[in-house]
N, C-alpha and C positions, 0 to 999 in steps of 0.2 A: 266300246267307245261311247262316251254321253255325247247326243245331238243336241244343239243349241239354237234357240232362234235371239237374233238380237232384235234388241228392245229396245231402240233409240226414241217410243214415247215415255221413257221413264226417266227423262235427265234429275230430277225433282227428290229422288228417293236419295236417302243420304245414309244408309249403311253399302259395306264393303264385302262385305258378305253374305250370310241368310237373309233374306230382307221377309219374304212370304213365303207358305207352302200350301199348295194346292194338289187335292189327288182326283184323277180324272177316270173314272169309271169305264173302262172297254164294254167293249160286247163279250168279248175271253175273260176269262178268269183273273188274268195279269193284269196288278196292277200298274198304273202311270203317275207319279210324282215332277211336280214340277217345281224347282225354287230360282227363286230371282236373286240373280248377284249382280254387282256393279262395278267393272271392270276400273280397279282403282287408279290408273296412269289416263285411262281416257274420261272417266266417269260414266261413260254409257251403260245404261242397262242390257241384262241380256237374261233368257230365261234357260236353267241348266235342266234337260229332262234325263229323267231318271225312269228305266223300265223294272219291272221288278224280277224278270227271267237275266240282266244282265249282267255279265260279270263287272266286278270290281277291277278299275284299274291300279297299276301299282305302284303308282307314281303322288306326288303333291303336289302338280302345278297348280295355279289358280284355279281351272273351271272343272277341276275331276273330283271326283264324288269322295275321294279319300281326303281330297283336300277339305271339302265341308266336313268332313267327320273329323278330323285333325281337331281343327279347331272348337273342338265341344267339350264339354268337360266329363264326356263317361270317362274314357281312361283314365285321371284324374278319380273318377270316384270311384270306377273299380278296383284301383290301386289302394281303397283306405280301407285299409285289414280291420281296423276298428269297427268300423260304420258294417264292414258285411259279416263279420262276428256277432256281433248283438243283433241285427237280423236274423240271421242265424238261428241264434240259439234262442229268441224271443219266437216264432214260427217254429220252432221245435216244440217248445213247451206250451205254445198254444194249438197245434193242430197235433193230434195224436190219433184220429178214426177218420177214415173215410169223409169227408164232406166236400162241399161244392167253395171253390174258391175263387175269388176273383182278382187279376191280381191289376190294375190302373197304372198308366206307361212306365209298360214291362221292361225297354231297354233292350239290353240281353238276353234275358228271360232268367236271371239271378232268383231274383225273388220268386219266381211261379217254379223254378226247379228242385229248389229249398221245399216250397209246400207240397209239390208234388213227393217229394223226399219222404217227407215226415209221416207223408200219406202210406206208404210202403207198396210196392213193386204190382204188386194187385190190382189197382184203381188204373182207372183206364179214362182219361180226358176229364178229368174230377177239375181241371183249373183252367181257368178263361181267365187270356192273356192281352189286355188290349193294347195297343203300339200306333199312334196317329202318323208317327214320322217315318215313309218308306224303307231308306237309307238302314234303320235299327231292326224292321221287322225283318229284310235279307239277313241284317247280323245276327237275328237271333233264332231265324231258323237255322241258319249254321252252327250255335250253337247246342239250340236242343237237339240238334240231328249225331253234329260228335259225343254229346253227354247220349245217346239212345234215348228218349225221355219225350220224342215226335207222339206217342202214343198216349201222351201222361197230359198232354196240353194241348188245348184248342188257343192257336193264335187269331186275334182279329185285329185286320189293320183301318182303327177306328177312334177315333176318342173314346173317352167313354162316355160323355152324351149324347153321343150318336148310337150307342147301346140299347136295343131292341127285346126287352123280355120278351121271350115265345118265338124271337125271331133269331137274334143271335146268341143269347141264351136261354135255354129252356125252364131253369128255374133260379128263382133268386138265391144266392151265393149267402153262404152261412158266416164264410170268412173273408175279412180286406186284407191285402196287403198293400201296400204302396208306399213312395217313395216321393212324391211328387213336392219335394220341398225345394226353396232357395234360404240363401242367406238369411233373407226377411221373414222366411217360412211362408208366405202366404201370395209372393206374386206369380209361384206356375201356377195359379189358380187351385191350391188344394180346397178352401171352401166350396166353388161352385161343384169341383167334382164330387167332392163326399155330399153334399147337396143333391146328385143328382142319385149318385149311387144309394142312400140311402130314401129316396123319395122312391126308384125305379127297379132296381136290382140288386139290395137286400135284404134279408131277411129282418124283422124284426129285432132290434136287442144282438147284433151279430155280432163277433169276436173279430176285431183287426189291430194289426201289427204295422203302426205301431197303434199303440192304446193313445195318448193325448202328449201334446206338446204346451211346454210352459216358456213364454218368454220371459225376458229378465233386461235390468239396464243399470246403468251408473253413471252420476254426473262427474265428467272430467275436465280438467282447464287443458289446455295446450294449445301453445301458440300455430305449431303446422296445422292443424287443425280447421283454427281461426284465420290463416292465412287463404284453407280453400275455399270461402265463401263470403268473407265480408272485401270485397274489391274496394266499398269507400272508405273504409279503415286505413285500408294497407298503398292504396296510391296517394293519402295522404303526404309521405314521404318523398313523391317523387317531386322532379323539380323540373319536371319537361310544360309544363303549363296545358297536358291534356287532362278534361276531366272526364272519365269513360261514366261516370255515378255525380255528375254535379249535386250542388247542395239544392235541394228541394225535391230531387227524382232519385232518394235514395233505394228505391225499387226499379227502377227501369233499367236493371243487370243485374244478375243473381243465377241463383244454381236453384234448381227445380226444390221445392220444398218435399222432399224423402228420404227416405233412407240409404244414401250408398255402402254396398259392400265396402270390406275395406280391410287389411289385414292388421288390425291393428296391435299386434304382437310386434311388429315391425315398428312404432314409436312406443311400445314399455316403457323406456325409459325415460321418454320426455312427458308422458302426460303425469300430470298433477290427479290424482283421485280426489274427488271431493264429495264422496260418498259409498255407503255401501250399498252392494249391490242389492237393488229391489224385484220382487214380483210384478208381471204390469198385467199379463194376458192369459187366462188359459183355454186347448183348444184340443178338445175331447172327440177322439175321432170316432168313439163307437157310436155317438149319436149325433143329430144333425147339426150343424153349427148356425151359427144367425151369419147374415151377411155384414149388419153392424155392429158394433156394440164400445161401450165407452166406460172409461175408468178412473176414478182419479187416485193419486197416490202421492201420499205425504213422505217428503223425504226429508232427513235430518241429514242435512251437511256435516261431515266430518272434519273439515279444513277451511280457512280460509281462502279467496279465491275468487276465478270469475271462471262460471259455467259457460263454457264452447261448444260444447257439445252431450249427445246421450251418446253413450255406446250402448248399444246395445246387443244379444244373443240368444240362443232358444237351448232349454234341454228336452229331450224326446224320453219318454219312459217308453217301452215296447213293448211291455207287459203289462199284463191287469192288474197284478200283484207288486209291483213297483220294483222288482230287481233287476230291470234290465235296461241299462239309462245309453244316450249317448248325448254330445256337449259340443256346441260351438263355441263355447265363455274362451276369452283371452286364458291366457295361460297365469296372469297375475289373478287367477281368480280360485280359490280353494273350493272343490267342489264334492258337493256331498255324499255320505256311504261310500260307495263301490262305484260309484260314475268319476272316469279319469281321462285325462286328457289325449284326445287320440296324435297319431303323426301331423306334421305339416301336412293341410292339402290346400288345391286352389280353388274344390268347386266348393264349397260353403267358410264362409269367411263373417265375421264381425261384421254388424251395419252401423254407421256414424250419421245421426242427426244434428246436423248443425243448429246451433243456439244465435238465432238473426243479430246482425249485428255485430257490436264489440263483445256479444256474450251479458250474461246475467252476475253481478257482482253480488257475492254472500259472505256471510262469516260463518265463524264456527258456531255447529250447535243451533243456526237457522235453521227455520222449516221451507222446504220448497215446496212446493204443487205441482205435479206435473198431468197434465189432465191427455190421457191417450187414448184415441179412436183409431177403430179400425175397420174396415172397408171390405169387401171381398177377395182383393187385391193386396191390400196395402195397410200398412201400420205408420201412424202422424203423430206428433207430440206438440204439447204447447207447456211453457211453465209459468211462472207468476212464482211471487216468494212474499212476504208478510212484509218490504219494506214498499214495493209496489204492488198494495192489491188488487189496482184496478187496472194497471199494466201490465198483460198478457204479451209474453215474450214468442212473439209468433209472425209468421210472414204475412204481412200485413200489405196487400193490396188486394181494391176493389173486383168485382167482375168486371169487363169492360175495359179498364186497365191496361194500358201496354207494359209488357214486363220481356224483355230477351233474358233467353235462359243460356247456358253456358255450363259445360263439363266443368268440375269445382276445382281441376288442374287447370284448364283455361282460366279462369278465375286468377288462381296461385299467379300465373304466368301474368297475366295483365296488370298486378300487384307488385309483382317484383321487380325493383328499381334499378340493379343490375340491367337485368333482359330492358326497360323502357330504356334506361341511356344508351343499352346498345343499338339499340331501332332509330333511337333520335339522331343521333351520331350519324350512322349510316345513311337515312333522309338527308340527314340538313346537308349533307358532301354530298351526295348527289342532286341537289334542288340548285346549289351555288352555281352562278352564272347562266342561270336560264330564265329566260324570259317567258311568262306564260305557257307554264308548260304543261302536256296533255299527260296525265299518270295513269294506268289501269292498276287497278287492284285486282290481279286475278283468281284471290284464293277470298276465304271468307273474313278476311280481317277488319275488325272496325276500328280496331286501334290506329294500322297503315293508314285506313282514311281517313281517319280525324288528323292523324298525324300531317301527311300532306296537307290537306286543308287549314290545317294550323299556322304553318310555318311559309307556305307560299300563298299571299292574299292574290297571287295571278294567276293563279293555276286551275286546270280543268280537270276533277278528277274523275274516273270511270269505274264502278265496283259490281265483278259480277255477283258475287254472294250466292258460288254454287249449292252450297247447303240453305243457308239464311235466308234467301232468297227475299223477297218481300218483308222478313221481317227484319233484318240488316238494316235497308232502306228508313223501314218508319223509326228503327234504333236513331240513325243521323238526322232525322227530323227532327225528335227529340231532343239530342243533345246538340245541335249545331249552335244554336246562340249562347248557351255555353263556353263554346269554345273560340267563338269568335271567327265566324265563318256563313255566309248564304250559303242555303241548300242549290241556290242556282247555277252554284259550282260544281256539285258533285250530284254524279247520275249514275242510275242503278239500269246496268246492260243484262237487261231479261233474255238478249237472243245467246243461242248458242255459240260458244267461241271460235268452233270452226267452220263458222258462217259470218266472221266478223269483216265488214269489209269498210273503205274510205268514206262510205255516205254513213255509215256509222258513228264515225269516228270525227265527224263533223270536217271532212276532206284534211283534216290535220294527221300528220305521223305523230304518231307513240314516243314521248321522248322517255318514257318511265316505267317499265313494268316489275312491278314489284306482289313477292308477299309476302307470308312468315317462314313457312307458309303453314296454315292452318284449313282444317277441311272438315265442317261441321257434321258431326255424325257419324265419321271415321273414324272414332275412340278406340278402333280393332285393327286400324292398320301397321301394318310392319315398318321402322320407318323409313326404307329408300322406299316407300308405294309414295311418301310425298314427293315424291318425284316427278308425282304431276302437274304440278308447276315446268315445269321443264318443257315435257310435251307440250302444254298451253303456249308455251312462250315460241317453240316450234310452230303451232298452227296459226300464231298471231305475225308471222314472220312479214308477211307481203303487209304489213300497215305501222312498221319498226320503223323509227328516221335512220339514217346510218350513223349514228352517234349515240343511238338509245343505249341507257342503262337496263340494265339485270339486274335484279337484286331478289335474292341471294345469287352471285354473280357465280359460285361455286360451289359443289356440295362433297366432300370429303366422305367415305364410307371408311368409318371406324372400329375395331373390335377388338379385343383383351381376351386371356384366356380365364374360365372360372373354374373354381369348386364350387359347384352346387347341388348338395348330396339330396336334398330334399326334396329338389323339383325333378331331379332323376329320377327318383326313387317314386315319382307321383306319376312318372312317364313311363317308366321301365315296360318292358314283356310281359305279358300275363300268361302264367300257365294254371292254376288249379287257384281254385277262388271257394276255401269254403267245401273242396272234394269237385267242386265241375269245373270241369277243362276251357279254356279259355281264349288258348291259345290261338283258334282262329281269325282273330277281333286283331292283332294286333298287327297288321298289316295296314287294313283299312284304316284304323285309328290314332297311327301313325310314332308305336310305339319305341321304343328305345331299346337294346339290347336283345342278343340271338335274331338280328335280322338276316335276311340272304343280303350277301355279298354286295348286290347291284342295288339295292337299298338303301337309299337313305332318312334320316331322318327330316321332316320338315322343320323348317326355321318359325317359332311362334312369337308372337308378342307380349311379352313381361313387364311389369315395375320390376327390374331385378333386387332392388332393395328389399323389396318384400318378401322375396321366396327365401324366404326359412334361414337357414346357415348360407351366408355368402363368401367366397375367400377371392381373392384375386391370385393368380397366376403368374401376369405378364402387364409388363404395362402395356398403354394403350399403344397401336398401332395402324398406320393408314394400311388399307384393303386398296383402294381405288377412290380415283378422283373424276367429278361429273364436270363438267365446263356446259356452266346454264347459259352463257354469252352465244354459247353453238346452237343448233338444232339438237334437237336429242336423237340420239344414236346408242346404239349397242355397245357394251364397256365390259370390259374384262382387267385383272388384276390381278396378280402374284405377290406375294411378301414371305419373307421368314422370320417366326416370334420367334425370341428366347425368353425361357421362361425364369422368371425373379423370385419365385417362390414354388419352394415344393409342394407337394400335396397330390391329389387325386382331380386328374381334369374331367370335370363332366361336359365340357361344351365352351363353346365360345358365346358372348355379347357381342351385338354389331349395332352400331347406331351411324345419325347422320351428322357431321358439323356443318352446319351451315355458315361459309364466308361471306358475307357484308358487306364487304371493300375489297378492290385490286390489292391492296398492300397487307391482304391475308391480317390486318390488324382487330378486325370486331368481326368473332366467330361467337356462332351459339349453340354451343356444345348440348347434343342429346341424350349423353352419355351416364351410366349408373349413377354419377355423384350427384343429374338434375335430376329432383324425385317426381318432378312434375310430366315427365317423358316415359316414353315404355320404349325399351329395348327392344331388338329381336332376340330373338337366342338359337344356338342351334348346339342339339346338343349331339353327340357322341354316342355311335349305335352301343359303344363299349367305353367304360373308362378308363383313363390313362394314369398311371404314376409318371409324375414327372422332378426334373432335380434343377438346378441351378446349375450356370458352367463349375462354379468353384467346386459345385458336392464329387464328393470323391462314391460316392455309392455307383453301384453298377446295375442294371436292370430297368434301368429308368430312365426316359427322355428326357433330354435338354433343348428342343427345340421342336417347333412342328412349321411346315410350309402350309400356308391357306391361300385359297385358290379363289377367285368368284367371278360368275358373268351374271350383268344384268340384260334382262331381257327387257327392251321399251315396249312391246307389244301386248304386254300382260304386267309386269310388274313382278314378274318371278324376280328371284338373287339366286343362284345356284352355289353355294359354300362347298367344295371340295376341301379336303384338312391330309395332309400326312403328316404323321411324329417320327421322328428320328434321334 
């Protein structure tokens, strides 16, 4: 069982799960890990300890340690037969004699298995395995322990600049291996570690696997694209009379100036190419890298157009000799020799740099500039083009500067004039017939408060801004004479909500509590976890008038049945990865297919439009309904789908509708067709064939019963499924 201490001094941190990891050195041997989560219906923090003699639970609530491993992306990259092939067989052909290997977080211990491999049965502790993250070093001595191979590898549960030549290992290592890339290549920190590894604990001149990475990029037009980050573009259109970007403070909201992941195979067909793909970066791992370096590169536009964005991608050669490549390039991208497109996966995906603004307008056969720096961390773009040479197309504010940042789906959502009239609607019917009325905003929305504040010049608004915090606040500073409103109206409630009382509240009741709801920094929660609104609306109950509005007054839990062979297939069971056995990991990791019986899968957080082949099943149907009007309380649900289309079920979509109005009339649907939202999903320990009533075929189900409770005390869903 994990022992927990809560941590009600951390209201302030704003992810939902991993937040920090710390390990705490005994007097014993065993080690102590500690990570801080933050219980998403309450927001409190709490700290989960992890012992390293203890067993794994087998369950996925919230606070169990299979639950933090769930959500990671090994399984996800164990599962890509590609990526562990060209490892493979690149550490074959580069280690063929006995030498000293080091292999930098080992994970499972894939890679230090492989070189102890090649190394042949002889070699006795020849590979130093370093693993900083507790939770992986238990996984992987369970693994080396069923591979036999305890003998072939010394594990150290350490970064590797925490790596002690003469202390934790005795001589500098001849061989790298490593793995430590993202999407962008360079934010798990692979520079500072080859950095330290080749200043501290290599040998001169040494052989690693892989050998260098080159990035690569292309200028594309596309309007989604352009939708998730130019907000004063796209509210343009709206006609509600809020400006979130007034004219003059076209920087005071925006999306963090980098590079987001991004799957962009999923819009193929909507982006416009407006170039070929170029070279920007290359980053040679046998010797030391710089931590900055800068480049400029001339592109020739192929089309006419307006540049939104770079895409960008990295290819990996693994070898010294250049035959052994792997590829994150979109799939519209022809890629060279014998380097080919591996399966759908979700942990390394495209990065999209947004092009500030409406974008960069060019013609055909223009030269563009695109000048790229890179950091130890990070990779940044700026362009310029030959009709503006002294206009550098780049995010252009001061230090000093107030600028709120915003997930570039938030963005989209603030943009989108559908979703603004349904908010507006919603307010302006609940504002009618009140007189000076007190509103709280209890989620982090700035839109709700500008909105309020807009429409009722008597009104007092209250915003606590559990993420935002303080910088919400100076956001409405900002923009309030914009929008035609004193800031003397609206206040930013610093105290805890379930410490809210009538001297707070200026001896007046609540006639309004509203949100979207929205909760900054929980870009990973499932989404009935927003359901905490709910609970808040519960703890604010003793300071409600008895006429007070709710808004969202009702929350509907929705879900559909899918085929989605690829996110399966990213999830599935591991058994033999490459000849070593695997199969222990997939308990913990919380994988899909030949589970026991009393197992089930955990429910994770998707863009389902993005995962790879998507097919619908069924159409949508309600699970269960929340009544936000109530206290929050415990909920349970039954329904039976029939399924509308045959095919292979891998799992269900579940999302939240949130209703607006008593008259069920302004709902805002979470569901796969808004791209701006992430589903949960939950997939299917095994897949189903399924038929339609009319199919006359036998073998195959026509209908499944889905079952769910929610839990308020945690924010679990519990999804039961039978097919029939």
């Amino acid at each position: 069982m994990l022992s927990r201490v809560s941590k009600t001094l951390f209201p302030k941190l704003p992810l939902c799960c991993i937040l920090r990891f710390a390990r705490a050195m005994s007097s014993q041997s065993a080690q102590r890990a500690f990570q801080l989560r933050v219980n998403p219906i309450t927001g409190n923090s709490e700290w989960v300890v992890i012992d390293e003699d203890e067993p794994e639970e087998q369950t996925f609530n919230g606070g169990s340690q299979n639950a933090l491993l769930a959500t990671t992306s090994y399984l996800d990259m164990l599962n890509d037969s590609h990526r562990n092939r060209a490892f493979r067989e690149a550490i074959d052909k580069t280690i063929s004699t006995p030498c000293h290997v080091l292999d930098i977080g080992s994970g499972t211990g894939l890679l230090s298995m492989m070189a102890a491999r090649a190394m042949g049965s002889m070699t006795c502790r020849m590979v130093t395995a370093c693993e900083s993250y507790l939770p992986m070093v238990k996984l992987m001595k369970k693994v080396v322990r069923l591979n036999g191979m305890e003998n072939q590898i010394k594990l150290i549960n350490k970064r590797s600049d925490e790596l002690k030549r003469g202390i934790d290992i005795t001589s500098p290592a001849q061989v790298l291996v490593s793995e430590i890339l993202d999407s962008e290549l360079l934010g798990e920190g692979l520079i500072p570690s080859l950095q330290h590894a080749h200043d501290m604990l290599l040998v001169e001149n040494p052989e690693t696997v892989p050998y260098k990475a080159t990035t690569y990029g292309q200028l594309v037009e596309s309007t989604f694209l352009w939708k998730l980050h130019d907000l004063h573009g796209n509210e343009a259109k709206a006609s509600d009379g809020i400006l979130l970007v007034p004219t003059g403070l076209d920087n005071i909201l925006g999306v963090k100036p980098q590079q987001y992941a991004f799957h962009c195979d999923a819009i193929g067909k909507e982006v416009k190419l407006l170039s070929e793909p170029f070279k920007i970066f290359e980053f040679d791992f046998w010797k030391r890298p710089d931590s900055h370096g800068e480049t400029e590169v001339h592109v020739k536009s192929t089309n006419d157009g307006r540049v939104h964005a770079v895409i960008s991608w990295w290819i990996l050669q693994l070898d010294r000799e250049g035959t052994i490549f792997y590829s994150t390039a979109p799939r519209w991208i022809s890629l060279p020799g014998n380097t080919s497109h591996g399966d759908w996966c979700d942990h390394w995906k495209q990065c999209v740099w947004f092009v500030p603004g409406e974008g960069m307008s060019i013609t055909k056969d223009e030269e563009v500039c695109l000048h790229a720096v890179h950091t130890d961390i990070s990779i940044s773009y700026n362009l310029k083009n030959q009709a503006s040479s002294n206009e550098i197309m780049q995010y252009g504010f001061k230090n000093g500067d107030f600028k709120l940042t915003l997930p570039p789906e938030r963005i989209a959502i603030y943009g989108d004039s559908e979703w603004r009239h349904t908010m507006f609607s919603a307010i302006s019917n609940s504002l009618q017939g009140r007189v000076d009325p007190l509103c709280i905003v209890a989620d982090d929305s700035i839109f709700l408060t500008l909105l309020v504040a807009h429409l009722s010049k008597t009104s007092h608004v209250m915003s606590f801004f559990p993420g935002l915090q303080d910088k919400g606040f100076q956001y409405l500073q900002a923009v309030a004479n914009s929008n035609g409103f004193s800031m003397d109206r609206v206040e930013f409630l610093k105290k805890r909500k379930t410490k809210l009382t009538m001297h707070d509240t200026h001896q007046k009741k609540v006639d309004l509590l509203i949100g979207e709801p929205f909760y900054y920094g929980m870009d990973g929660m499932l989404p009935w976890q927003n359901l905490r609104l709910w609970n808040e609306r519960t703890m604010l109950d003793s300071v409600l008038s008895q006429d007070a509005l709710i808004l969202p007054c009702k929350a509907i839990l929705k879900a559909c049945a899918l085929s989605v062979p690829d996110l399966w297939n990213s999830r599935c069971c591991l058994s033999k990865i490459e000849g070593f056995d695997h199969s222990v990991v997939n308990s913990t990791l919380g994988a899909c297919g030949e589970l026991p019986a009393e197992q089930e899968c955990p429910c994770l957080p998707y863009f389902i439009w993005q995962c790879g082949n998507v097919k619908k099943l069924s159409e949508a149907f309600t699970v269960m309904e929340f009544d936000c009007s109530k206290p929050i309380t415990s909920s349970c649900g039954k329904t039976q789908v029939e399924f509308t289309e045959p095919g292979i079920c891998h799992g269900f979509a579940l999302w939240i509708d949130w209703v607006m109005d008593s008259e069920n009339s302004l709902v805002v649907s979470t569901g796969p067709e808004k791209r701006y939202w992430k589903q949960g999903v939950k997939l299917l320990a095994e897949p189903v064939a399924v038929r339609t009533n009319e199919s006359r075929s036998t073998g195959e189900c026509r209908s499944a019963v889905i079952q769910a409770s929610f839990d308020p005390s945690s924010g679990d869903l519990d999804v039961r499924h039978a097919f029939s």
